[in-house]
C-alpha positions as CSV (number, residue, x, y, z in Angstrom):
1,X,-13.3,18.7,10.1
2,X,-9.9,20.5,8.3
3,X,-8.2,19.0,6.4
4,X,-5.2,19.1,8.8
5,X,-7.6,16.8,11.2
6,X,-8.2,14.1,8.6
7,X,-7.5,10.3,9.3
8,X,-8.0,7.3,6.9
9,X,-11.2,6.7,7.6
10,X,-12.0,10.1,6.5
11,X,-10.4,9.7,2.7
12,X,-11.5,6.2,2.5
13,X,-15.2,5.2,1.0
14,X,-15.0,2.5,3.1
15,X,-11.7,0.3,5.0
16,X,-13.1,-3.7,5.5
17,X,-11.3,-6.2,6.8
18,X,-10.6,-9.8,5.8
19,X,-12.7,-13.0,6.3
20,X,-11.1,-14.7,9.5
21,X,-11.2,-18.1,7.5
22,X,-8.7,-20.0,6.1
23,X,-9.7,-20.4,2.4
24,X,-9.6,-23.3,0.8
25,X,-6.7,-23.5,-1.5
26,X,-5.8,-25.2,-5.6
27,X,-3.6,-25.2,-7.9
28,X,-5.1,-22.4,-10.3
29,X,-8.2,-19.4,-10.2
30,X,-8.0,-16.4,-8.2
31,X,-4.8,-15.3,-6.4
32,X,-5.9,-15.2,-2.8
33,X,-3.6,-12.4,-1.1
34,X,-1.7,-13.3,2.0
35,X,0.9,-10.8,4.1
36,X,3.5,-12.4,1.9
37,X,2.4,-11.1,-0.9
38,X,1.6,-7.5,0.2
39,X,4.9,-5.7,-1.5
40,X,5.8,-1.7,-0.7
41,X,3.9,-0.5,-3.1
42,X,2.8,-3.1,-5.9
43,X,1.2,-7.0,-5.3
44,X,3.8,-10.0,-5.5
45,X,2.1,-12.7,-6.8
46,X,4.9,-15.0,-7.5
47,X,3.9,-18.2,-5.6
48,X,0.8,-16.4,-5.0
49,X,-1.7,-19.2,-3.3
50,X,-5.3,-19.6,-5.9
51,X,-8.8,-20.4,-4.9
52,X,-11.5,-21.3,-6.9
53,X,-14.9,-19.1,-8.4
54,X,-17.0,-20.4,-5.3
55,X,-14.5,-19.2,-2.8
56,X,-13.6,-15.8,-4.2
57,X,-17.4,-15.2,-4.2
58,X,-17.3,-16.0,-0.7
59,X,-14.2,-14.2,0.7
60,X,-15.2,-10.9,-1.6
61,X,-18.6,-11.2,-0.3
62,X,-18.0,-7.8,1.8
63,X,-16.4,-6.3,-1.4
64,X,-14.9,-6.9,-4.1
65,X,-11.1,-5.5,-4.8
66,X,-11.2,-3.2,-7.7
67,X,-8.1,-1.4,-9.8
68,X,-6.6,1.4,-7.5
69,X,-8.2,-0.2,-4.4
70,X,-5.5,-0.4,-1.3
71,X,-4.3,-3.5,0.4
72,X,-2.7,-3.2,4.0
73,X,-0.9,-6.3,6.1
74,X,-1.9,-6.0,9.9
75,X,0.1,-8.8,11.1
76,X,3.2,-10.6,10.1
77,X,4.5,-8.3,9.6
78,X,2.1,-5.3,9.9
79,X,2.7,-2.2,7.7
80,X,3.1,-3.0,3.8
81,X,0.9,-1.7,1.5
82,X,-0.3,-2.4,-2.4
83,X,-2.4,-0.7,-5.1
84,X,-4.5,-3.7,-6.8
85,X,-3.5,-2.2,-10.9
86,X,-6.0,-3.0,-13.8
87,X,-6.5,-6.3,-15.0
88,X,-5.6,-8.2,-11.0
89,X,-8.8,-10.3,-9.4
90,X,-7.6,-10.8,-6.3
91,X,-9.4,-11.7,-2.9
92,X,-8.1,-11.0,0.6
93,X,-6.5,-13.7,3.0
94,X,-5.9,-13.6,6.3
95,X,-4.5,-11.0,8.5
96,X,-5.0,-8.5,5.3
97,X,-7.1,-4.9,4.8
98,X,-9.1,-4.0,1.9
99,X,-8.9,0.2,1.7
100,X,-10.9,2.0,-1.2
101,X,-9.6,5.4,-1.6
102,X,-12.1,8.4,-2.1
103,X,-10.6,9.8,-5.3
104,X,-12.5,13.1,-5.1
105,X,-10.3,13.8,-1.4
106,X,-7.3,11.7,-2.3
107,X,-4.9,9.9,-5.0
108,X,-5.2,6.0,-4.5
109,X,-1.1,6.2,-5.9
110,X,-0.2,8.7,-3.4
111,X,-1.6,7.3,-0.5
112,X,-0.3,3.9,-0.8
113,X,3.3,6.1,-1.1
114,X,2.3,7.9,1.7
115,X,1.1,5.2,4.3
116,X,4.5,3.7,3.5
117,X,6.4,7.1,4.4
118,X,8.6,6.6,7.7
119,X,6.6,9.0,9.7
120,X,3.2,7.2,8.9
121,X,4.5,3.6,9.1
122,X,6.1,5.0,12.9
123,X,2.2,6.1,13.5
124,X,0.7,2.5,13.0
125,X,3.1,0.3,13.8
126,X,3.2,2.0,17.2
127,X,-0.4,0.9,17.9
128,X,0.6,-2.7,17.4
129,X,-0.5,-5.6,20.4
130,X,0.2,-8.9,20.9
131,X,2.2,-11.0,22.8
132,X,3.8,-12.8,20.2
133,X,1.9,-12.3,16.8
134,X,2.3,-8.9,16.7
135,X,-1.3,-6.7,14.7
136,X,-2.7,-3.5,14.6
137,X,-6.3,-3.1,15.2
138,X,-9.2,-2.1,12.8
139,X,-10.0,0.8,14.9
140,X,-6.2,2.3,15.1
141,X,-6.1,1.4,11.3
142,X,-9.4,3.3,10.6
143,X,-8.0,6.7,12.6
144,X,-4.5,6.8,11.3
145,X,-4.0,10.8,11.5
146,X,-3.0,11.8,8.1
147,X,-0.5,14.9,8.6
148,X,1.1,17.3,5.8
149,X,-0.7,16.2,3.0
150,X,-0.4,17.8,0.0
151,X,-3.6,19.1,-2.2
152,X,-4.9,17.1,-4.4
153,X,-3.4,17.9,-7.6
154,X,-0.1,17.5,-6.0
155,X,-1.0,14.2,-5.0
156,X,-1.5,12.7,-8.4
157,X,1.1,14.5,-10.1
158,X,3.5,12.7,-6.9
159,X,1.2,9.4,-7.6
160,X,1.9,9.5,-11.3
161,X,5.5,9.7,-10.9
162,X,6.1,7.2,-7.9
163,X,3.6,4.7,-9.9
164,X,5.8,5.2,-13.2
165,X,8.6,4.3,-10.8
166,X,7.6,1.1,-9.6
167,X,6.8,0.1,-13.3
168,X,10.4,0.7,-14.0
169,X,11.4,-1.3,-11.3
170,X,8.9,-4.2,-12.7
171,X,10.4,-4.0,-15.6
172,X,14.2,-3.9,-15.2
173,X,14.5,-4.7,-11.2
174,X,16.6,-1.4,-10.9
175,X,18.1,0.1,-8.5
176,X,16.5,2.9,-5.6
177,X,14.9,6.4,-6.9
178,X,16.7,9.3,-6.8
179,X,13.9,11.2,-4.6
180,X,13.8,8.4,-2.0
181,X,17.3,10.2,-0.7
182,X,18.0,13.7,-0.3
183,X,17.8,17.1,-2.2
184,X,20.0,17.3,-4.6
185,X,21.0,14.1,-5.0
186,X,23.0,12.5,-7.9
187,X,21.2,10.1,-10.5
188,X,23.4,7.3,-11.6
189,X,24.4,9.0,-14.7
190,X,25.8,11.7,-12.3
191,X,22.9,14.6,-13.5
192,X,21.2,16.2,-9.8
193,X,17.9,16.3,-9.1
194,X,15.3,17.4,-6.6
195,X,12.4,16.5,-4.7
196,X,9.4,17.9,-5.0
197,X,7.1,19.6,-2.1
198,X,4.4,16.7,-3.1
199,X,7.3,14.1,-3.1
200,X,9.2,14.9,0.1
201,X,6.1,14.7,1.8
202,X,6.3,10.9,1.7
203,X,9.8,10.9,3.6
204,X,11.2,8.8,1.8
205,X,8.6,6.0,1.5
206,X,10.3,3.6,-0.6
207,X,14.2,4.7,0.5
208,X,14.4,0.8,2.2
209,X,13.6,-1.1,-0.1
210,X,16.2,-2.3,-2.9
211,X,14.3,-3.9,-5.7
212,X,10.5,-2.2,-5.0
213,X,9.4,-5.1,-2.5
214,X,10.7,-4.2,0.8
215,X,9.9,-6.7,3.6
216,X,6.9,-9.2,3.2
């Protein structure tokens, strides 16, 4: 298979989905991660619901989350994506994905970028069902085509700089990048700047989303 013919699946050691359970819920231990908490880019675990040693054992029973491990929202809404960053335990509630990126084929940094790009958040939403819940299936999850992606040196330089990004934005709650606009666009000390060919692969990824959380 090319490289140009490559879906998730194929970059992925393995894409499992959550426990169809609701866990059993306290007031401290483990965050258990809901859609609500699935950010554009990073976890939000303010409020995050916790469940206890017993239960994370149980919902992690298919696999444990591990630093630079993806998690994707299917349903309400569908579409966000976070990197789990050293030092988070988390487990998977309901309605969520659990992605581990192959890091010999791709960047874990970059793809969560990527999978949030406009052009690859128009490919899976458009598979979504349901009458009034609206989801998006395992199998359309696990054959996302992955189009115009960069090699993978590329990727992580693009990962490293988008990642340093959203630290920024964790620390100081600033504004939107630069690079999530156009060419040659003005910074806010009024200095231009310009997307790279790794960077303007992602479209834009994180151009809607004013303090690095986006909807969810």
């Amino acid at each position: 298979m090319s490289e140009s013919e490559k879906n998730l699946d194929d970059v992925c050691e393995f894409i499992v989905d959550c426990l169809h359970a609701t866990a059993p819920v306290q007031e401290d231990g483990f965050p258990l991660i809901r859609t609500p908490n699935i950010g554009r880019g990073r976890l939000l675990l303010d409020g995050v619901y916790r469940v206890s040693e017993d239960t994370y054992d149980e919902w992690t029973r298919r696999a444990k989350p591990e630093a630079d491990d993806l998690i994707l929202a299917r349903e309400a809404p569908a579409g966000n994506v976070a990197i789990v960053k050293n030092g988070q335990t988390v487990c998977l509630g309901q309605r969520t994905v659990h992605l581990r990126p192959d890091t010999r084929q791709v960047d874990p940094d970059f793809l969560c970028y990527y999978l949030l790009a406009p052009q690859q958040q128009g490919l899976l939403l458009a598979a979504e069902t349901g009458a009034t819940a609206k989801h998006v299936n395992m199998k359309d999850i696990r054959r996302l085509p992955l189009r115009n992606m960069p090699n993978i040196e590329n990727q992580r330089r693009a990962g490293r700089f988008l990642a340093t990004y959203d630290d920024i934005i964790e620390i100081t709650g600033d504004g939107l990048p630069c690079w999530s606009r156009r060419r040659g666009c003005s910074t806010r000390n009024g200095s231009s700047t310009s997307a790279s060919p790794a960077t303007n692969t992602l479209q834009s990824s994180t151009a809607y989303r004013k303090d690095g959380r986006g909807r969810g």
